[in-house]
N, C-alpha and C positions, 0 to 999 in steps of 0.2 A: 504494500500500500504506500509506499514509498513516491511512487509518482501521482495520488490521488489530485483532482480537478479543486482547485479553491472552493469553498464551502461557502455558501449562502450565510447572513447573519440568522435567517430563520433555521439553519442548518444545524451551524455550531448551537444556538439554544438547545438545538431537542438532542445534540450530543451530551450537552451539560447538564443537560436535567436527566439523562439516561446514567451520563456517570456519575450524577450524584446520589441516582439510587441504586446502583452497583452497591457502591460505598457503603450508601447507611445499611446493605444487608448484606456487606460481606463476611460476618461474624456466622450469617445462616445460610452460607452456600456450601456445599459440599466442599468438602479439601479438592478434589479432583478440576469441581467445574471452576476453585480458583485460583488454579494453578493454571489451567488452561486458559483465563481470561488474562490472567498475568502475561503466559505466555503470547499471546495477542495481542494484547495492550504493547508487552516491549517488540513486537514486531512490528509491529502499524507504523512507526517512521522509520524508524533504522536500526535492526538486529544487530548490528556489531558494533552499538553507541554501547558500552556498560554504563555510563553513567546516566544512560535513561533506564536500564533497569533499577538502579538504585536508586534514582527518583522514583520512581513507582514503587518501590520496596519501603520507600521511607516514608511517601504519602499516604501508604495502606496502614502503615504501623500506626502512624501520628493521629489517623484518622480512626481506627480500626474500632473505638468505644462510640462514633458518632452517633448522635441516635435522633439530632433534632432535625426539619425539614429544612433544606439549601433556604 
């Protein structure tokens, strides 16, 4: 996904509001589906950035008790 087309600003909202509720219920997703949304998530720009997986490693932690709505 690396070469994805510029996103609408009505785009990017219903990304944001999708990953915002990733988030508030990744405490209740199966270990498996989120590892594999991890895994997607650090593929969607650049698989051989590590420092975007550890962004998303640190934002899941930081975040990981969220419980109120974006």
């Amino acid at each position: 996904m690396t070469d994805s087309p510029m996103l609408s600003a009505d785009e990017r909202q219903v990304l944001e509001c999708l990953g915002s509720a990733v988030v508030l219920q990744w405490n209740d997703l199966p270990v498996p589906l989120q590892r594999e949304l991890f895994r997607c998530a650090a593929a969607a720009r650049d698989s051989q950035d590590p420092a975007l997986k550890t962004a998303i490693a640190r934002f899941l932690h930081l975040h990981k008790d969220d419980t109120a709505a974006p």
